[in-house]
VOGU-3710 file (C-alpha; in Angstrom, 3 decimals, decimal comma):
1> xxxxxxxxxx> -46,304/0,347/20,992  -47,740/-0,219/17,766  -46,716/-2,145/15,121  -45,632/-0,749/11,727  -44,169/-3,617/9,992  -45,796/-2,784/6,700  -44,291/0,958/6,557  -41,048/0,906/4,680  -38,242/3,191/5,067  -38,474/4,789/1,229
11> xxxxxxxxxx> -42,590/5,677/1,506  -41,730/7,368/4,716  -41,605/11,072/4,297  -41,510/12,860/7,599  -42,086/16,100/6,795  -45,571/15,062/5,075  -46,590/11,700/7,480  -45,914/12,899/11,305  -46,745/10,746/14,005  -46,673/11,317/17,970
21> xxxxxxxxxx> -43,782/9,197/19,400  -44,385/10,517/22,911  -47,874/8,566/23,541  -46,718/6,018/20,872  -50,028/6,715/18,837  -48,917/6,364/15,221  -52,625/6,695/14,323  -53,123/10,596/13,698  -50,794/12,229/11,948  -50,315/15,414/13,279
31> xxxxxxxxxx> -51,235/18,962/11,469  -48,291/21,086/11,773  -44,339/20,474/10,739  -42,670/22,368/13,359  -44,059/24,040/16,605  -44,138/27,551/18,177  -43,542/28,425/21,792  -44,466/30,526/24,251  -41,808/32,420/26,039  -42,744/30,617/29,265
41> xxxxxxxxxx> -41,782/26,959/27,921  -38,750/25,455/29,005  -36,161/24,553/26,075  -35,888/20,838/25,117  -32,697/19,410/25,196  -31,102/16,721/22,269  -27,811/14,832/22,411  -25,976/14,004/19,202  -23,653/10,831/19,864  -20,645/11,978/17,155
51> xxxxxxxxxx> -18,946/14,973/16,555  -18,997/13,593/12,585  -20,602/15,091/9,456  -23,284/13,783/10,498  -23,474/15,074/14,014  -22,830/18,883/13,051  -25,073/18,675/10,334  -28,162/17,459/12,314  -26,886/20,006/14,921  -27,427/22,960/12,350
61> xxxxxxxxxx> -30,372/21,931/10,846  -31,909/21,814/14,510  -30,579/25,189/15,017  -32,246/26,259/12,012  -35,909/24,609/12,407  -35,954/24,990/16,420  -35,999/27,913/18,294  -36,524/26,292/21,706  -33,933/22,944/20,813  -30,678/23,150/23,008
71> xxxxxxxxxx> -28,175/20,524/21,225  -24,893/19,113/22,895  -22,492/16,889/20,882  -20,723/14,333/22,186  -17,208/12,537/20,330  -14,986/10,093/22,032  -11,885/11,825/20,767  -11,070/14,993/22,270  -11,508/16,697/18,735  -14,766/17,255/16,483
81> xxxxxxxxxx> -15,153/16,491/13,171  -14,915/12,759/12,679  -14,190/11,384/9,053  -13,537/15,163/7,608  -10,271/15,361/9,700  -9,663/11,382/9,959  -10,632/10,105/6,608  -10,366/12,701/3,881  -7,236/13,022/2,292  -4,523/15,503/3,143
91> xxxxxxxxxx> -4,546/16,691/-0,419  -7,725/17,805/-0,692  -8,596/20,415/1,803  -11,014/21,461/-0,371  -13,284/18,623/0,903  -13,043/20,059/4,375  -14,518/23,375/3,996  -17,367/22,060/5,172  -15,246/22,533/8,948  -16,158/25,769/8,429
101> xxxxxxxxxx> -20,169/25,393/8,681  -19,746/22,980/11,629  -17,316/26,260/13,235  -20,072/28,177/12,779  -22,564/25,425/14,399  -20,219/24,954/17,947  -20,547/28,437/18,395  -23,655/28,857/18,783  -24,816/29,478/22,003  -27,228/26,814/21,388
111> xxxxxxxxxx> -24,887/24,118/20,957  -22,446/22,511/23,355  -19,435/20,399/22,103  -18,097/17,747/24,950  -14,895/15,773/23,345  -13,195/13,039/24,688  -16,506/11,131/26,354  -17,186/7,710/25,249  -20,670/6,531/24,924  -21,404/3,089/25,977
121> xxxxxxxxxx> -21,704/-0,185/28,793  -18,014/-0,115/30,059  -17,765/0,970/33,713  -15,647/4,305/32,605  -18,374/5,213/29,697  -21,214/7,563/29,997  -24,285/4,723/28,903  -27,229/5,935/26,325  -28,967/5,109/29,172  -28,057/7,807/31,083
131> xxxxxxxxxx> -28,262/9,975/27,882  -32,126/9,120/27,364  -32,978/9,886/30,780  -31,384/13,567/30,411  -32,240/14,448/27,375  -35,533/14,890/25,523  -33,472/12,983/22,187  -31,030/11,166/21,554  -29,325/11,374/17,694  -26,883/8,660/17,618
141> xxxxxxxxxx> -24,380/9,270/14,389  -21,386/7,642/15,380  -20,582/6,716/12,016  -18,980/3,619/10,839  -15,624/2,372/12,641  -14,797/-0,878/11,880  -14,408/-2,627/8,034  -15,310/-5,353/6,293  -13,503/-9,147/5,620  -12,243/-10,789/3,189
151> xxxxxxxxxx> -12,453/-13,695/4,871  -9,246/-15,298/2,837  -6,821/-17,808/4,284  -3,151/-15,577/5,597  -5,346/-12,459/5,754  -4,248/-12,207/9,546  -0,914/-12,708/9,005  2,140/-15,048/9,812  4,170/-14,393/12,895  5,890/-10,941/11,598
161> xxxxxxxxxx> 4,311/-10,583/8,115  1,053/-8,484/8,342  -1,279/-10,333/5,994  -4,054/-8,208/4,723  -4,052/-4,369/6,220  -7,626/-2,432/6,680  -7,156/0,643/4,003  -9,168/2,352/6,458  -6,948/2,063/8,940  -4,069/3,316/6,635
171> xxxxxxxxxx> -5,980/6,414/6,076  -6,528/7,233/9,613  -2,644/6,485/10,464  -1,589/9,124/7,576  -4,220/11,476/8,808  -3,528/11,325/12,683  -5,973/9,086/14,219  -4,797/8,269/17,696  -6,011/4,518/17,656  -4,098/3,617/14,119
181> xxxxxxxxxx> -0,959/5,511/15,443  0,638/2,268/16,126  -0,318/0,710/12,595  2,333/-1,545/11,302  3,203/-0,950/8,138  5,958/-2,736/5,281  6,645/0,125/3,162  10,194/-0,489/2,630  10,712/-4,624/1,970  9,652/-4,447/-1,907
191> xxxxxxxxxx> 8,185/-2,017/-4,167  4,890/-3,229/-4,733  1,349/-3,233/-2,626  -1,410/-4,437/-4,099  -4,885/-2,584/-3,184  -8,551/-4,475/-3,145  -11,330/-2,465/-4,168  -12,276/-0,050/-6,978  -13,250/2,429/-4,572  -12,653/6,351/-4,144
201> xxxxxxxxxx> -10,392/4,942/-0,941  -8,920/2,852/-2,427  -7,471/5,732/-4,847  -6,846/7,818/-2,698  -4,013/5,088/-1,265  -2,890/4,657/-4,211  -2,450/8,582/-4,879  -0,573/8,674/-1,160  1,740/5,664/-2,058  2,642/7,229/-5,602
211> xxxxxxxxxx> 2,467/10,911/-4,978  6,255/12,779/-4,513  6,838/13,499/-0,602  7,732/16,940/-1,393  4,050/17,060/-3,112  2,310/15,924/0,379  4,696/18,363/2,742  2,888/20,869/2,234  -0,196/19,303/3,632  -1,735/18,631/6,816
221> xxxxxxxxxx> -0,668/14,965/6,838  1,193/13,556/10,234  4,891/14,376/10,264  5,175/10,528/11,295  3,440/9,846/8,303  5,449/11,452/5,920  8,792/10,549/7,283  7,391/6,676/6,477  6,662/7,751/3,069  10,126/9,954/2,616
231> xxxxxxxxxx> 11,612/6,372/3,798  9,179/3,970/1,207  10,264/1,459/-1,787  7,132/1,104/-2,920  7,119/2,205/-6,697  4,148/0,453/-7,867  0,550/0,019/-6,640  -2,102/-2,598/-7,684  -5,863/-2,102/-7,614  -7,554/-5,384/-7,949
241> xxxxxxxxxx> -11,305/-5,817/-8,486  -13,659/-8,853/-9,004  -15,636/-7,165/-11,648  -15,050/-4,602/-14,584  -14,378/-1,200/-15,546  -18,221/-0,394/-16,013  -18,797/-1,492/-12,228  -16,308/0,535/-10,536  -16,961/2,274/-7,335  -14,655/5,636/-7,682
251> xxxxxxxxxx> -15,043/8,779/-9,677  -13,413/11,142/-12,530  -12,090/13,420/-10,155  -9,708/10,832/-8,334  -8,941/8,963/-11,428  -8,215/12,538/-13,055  -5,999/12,856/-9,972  -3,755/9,730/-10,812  -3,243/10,735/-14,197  -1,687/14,050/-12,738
261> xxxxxxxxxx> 1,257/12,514/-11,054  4,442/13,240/-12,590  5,962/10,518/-14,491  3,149/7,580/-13,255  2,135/5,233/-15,954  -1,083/3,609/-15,413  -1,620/-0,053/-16,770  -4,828/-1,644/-17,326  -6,204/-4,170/-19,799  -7,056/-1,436/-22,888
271> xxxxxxxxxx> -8,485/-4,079/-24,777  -11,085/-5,401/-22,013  -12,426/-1,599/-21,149  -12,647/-1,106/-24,725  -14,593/-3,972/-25,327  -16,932/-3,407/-22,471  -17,914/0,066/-23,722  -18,189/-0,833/-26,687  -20,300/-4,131/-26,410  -24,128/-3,033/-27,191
281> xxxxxxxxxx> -25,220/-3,429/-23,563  -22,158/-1,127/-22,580  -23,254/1,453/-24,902  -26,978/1,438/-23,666  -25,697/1,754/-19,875  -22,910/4,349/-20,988  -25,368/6,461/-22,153  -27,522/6,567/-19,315  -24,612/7,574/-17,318  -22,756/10,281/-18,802
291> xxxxxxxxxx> -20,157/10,543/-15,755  -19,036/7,274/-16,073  -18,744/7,814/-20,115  -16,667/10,496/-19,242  -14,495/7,877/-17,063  -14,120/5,563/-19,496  -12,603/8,038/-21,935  -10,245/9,722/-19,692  -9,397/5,942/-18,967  -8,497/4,872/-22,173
301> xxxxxxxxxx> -6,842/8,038/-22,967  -4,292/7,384/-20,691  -3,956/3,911/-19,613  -1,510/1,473/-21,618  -1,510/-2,219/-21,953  0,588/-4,463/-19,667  4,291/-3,510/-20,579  6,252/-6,776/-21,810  9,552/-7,294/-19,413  12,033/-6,849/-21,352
311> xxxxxxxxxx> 10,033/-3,351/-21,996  9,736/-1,828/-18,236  11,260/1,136/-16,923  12,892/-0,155/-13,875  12,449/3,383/-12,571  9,159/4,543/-13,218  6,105/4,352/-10,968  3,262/2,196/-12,073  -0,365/2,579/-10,923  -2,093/-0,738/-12,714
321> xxxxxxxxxx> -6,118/-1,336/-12,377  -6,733/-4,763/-12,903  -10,486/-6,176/-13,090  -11,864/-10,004/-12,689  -10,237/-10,794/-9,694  -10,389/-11,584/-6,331  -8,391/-12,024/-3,410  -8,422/-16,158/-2,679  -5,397/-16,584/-0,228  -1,914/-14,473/1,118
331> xxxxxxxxxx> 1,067/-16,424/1,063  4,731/-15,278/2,983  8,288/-15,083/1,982  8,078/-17,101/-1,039  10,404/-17,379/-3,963  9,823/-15,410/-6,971  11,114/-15,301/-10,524  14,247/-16,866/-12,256  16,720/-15,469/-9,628  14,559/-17,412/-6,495
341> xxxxxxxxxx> 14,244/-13,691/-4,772  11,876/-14,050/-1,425  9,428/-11,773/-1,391  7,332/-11,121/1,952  3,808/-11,804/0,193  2,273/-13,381/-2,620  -1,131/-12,571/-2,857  -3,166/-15,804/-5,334  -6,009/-13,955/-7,018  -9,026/-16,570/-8,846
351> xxxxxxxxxx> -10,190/-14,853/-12,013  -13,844/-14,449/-12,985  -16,135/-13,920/-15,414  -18,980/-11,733/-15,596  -22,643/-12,373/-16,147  -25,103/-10,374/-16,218  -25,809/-6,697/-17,667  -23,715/-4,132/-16,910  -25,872/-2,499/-13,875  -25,810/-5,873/-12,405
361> xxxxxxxxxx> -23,137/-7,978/-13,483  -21,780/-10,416/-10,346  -18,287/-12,066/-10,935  -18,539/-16,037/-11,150  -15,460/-17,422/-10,767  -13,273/-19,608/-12,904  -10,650/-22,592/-12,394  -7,673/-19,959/-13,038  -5,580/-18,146/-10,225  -2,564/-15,583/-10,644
371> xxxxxxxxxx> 0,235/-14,551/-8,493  1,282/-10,977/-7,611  4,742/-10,318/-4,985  4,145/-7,438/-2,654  5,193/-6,277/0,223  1,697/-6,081/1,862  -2,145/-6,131/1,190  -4,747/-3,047/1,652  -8,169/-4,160/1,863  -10,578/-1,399/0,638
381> xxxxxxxxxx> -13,972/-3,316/0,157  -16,157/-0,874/2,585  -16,838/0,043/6,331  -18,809/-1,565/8,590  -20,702/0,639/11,975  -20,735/-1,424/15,718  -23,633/-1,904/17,879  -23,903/0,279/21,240  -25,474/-1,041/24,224  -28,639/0,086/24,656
391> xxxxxxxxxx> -30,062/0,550/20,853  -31,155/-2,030/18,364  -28,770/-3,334/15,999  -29,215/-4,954/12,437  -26,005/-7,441/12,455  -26,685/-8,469/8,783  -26,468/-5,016/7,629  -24,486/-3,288/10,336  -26,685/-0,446/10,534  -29,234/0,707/13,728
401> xxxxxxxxxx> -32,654/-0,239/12,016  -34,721/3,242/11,616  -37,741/4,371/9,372  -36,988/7,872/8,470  -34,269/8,331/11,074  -36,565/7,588/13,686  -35,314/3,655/15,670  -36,731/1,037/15,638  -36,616/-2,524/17,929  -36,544/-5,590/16,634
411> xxxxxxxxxx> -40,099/-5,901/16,350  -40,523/-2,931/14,546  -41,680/-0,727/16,831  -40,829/2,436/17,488  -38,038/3,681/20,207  -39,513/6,654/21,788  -37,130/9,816/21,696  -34,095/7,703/19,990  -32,993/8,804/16,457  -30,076/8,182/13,971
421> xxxxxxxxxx> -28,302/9,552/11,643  -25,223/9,154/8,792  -23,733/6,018/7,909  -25,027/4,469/11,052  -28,526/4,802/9,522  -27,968/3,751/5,471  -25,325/2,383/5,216  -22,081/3,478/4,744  -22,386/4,745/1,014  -22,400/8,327/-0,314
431> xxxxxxxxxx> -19,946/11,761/-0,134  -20,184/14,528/2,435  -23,264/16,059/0,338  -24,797/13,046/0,594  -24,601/13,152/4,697  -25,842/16,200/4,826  -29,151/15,875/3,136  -29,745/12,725/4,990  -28,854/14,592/8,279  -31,061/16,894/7,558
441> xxxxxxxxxx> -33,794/14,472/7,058  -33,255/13,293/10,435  -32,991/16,546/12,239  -36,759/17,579/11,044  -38,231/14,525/12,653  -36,615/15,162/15,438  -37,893/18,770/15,358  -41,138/17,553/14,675  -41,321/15,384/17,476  -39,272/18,149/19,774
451> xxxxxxxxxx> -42,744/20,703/18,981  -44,960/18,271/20,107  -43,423/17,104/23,446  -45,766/18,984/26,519  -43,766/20,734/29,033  -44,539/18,573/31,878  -43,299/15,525/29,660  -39,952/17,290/29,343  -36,686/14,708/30,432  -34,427/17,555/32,353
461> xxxxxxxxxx> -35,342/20,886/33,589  -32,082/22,869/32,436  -28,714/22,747/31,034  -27,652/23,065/34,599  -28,923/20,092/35,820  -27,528/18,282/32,955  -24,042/19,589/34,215  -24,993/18,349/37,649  -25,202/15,069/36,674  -22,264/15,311/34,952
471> xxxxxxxxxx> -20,400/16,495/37,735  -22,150/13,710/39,432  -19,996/11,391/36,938  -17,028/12,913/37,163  -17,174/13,873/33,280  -16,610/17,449/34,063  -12,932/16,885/34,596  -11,885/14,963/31,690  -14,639/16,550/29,033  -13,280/18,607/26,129
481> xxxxxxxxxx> -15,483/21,919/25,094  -14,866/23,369/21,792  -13,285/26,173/23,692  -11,102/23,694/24,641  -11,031/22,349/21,100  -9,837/25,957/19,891  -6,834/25,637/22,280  -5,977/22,959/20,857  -6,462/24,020/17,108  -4,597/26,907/17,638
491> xxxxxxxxxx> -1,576/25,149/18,779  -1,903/22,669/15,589  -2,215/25,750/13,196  1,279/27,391/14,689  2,507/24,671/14,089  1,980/24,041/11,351  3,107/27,670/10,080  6,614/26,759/11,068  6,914/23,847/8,499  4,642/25,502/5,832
501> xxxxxxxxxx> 1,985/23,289/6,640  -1,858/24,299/7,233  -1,547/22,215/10,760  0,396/19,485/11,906  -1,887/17,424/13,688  -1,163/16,282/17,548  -1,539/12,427/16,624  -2,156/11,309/20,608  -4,558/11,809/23,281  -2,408/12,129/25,262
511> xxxxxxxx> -0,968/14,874/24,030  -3,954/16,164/22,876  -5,143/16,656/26,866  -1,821/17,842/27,877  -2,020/21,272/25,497  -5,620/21,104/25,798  -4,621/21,814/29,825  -1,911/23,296/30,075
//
């Protein structure tokens, strides 16, 4: 194949620079964005690995630039959907109207869900190999499963104290995720956890932690889930950050959010955020930025210095947001304060400094540590996506190494027929909207490359003989369809109903399978 190492991934604009991946002749770019057929040609076929945002969204826009493109889905779990049901947060449903377009994308005749199949190189998954040699593309947009380490000494833990807990993980137990089902949490030992990141996760932990019960009943969070929270101490939450309020990750809206709470008093350093916006390279970069102006303000309007002790409402919540620090070491049931009370973890913080301008500051740190007691550690400092076997991998920055959604080998050249899309392809940065556009960017090379395919180059024949070799496999017996899907839906919906909740989710596979069939 030919070798492209001077393209980069930003010049590339596939709708305007096409090249022929079949023949792997990236020397005449071709004359036409997407292709007619005859009624005589036989329909190309595409897998999508990940029933995500990403997924549905390259499904629809190859429903809507194909006419010829047959697209089955494939997710692990026996339900669709990925980080819309897993990862947003019970109290916004609003976020997951989006379900709504990908309802409208499964039931297409077009389009083929298949739930609970894992893609990969054990003996009991279905390999990419296989995949490739089925299909005439392959969309991987598995997402981003794993997250990032601190890399901090007690972050593991000590014997029973949990050390350092993924905030991702946290989010999928209070949303139903079978695999963090059997998180272990401390929610009742003290009445403090301290949070790092500055992220819109990171928040929306917080907001769980803080928010009334009663509030988050009427959601679709896990009854498991909310009988832990009924049962919780914790009346104060920590967010800790290495840099400053002008570098922070999260947005109005879930800062608004915070400030909503009934009776929550948030703490930050006033003085610092004030002095940051007001410095004159704060007001230059304020004013370039008029959403995080807006921050600011609704920050200082409502946050209040660190209360004195003699001063504190031993009954209030507290949300604090505390900037130039991070996370050096986790220490277990040490003594704290006058009265020699153990607490179950210290976390030792090293402050910084910043240098730099405000779009670029970096945190240098200092000689000086601090102490905060808690009864455990979130870690919210980003997600990280896992290699499959069978696709190139950049380790460095955990991503499958693509120029316009099209892969790429470690040499740079193109992977014939092999595509990705979502986090797995940029990173994973950016809100549902942001998905979706780069979905979409994805799905027209792939329908470019679809049009230009000839017939007799053309991986499988039918859908039938796909299901053959499924059969074959043995996959027809344990896949889920989104017929299947429905059944299941249906049963979380009624369910729901009875406790005034929009679902209550089945949190097992388990049992997942067993109303699924039966």
């Amino acid at each position: 194949m030919a070798h492209i190492a001077l393209i980069r991934p930003r010049f590339v604009r596939p709708a305007e620079i096409v090249h022929s991946l079949v023949k792997g002749d990236l020397s005449k770019p071709l004359l036409r964005r997407f292709s007619t057929t005859s009624p005589k040609d036989k329909e190309k076929h595409v897998a999508i690995v990940g029933g995500g945002a990403a997924g549905f969204y390259t499904a629809a826009r190859l429903l809507a630039k194909t006419s010829d493109v047959t697209v089955d889905i494939f997710e692990q779990l026996p339900t669709p959907h990925g980080l819309v049901r897993y990862g947003v947060a019970p109290d916004h449903p609003e976020v997951k109207n989006c379900i709504n377009k990908f309802d409208e994308v499964a039931s297409n005749t077009r389009v083929r869900f298949f739930g609970n199949v894992k893609i990969g190189g054990a003996p009991h998954e279905l390999s990419l190999e296989t995949l490739c040699s089925l299909y005439d593309g392959v969309v991987l947009s598995y997402g981003a499963s794993q997250d990032k380490q601190l890399g901090i000494p007690g972050e593991s833990g000590l014997g029973k104290r949990l050390g350092v807990m993924s905030a991702r993980r946290f989010v999928a137990w209070y949303n139903g995720l079978p695999e963090a089902q059997d998180l272990r949490l401390d929610l009742e030992s003290f009445d403090k956890i301290v949070i790092i990141g500055h992220g819109n996760v990171a928040l929306d932990c917080a907001r769980m932690l803080l928010t009334d019960p009663d509030v988050l009943a009427t959601t679709d969070i896990t009854a498991q889930a909310l009988d832990s929270l009924r049962r919780s101490k914790i009346r104060h939450v920590e967010m800790v950050g290495r840099r400053g309020p002008l570098q922070v990750s999260f947005t109005t809206k879930e800062l608004r959010e915070m400030t909503k709470i009934p009776g929550l008093q948030i703490i930050s350093d006033v003085d610092f955020i004030s002095s940051e916006c007001k410095k004159e390279s704060g007001v230059s970069f304020l004013a370039k930025s008029r959403p995080l102006k807006r921050m600011m303000d609704l920050l200082l309007k409502h946050a209040v210095p660190e209360p004195s002790s003699e001063s504190v409402d031993k009954g209030a919540k507290s949300f604090t947001l505390s900037f130039l620090k991070s996370p050096a070491e986790v220490l277990f049931d040490q003594k704290w304060g006058s009265s020699g009370t153990v607490v179950p973890q210290v976390l030792r913080l090293q402050k910084n400094t910043l240098e730099g301008p405000p779009e670029s500051a970096k945190a240098q740190p200092t000689d000086e540590f601090v102490d905060i007691p808690c009864a455990m550690v979130l870690r919210s400092i980003g997600y990280a996506s896992t290699p499959i076997e069978g696709a190139p991998f950049d380790p460095k920055r955990k991503i499958i190494p693509n120029i316009a959604g099209r892969v790429i080998d470690h040499n740079e050249d193109l992977v014939p027929r092999l595509y990705v899309a979502g986090w797995l392809k940029r990173g994973p940065i950016g809100v549902i909207a942001t998905t979706m556009q780069d979905a979409y960017r994805t799905a027209d090379a792939v329908a470019i490359d679809m049009g230009n395919i000839e017939q007799e180059d053309l991986r499988c024949g039918s859908r039938a003989d796909i299901d053959a070799k499924f059969a074959d496999l043995g996959l027809d017996k344990t896949m889920v369809t989104n017929n299947d899907w429905k059944k299941l839906e249906a049963h979380e919906i009624e369910t729901g109903k009875k406790n005034d909740k929009p679902r209550e989710k089945v949190p097992t596979v388990k049992d997942m399978m067993h109303i699924i069939r039966n």
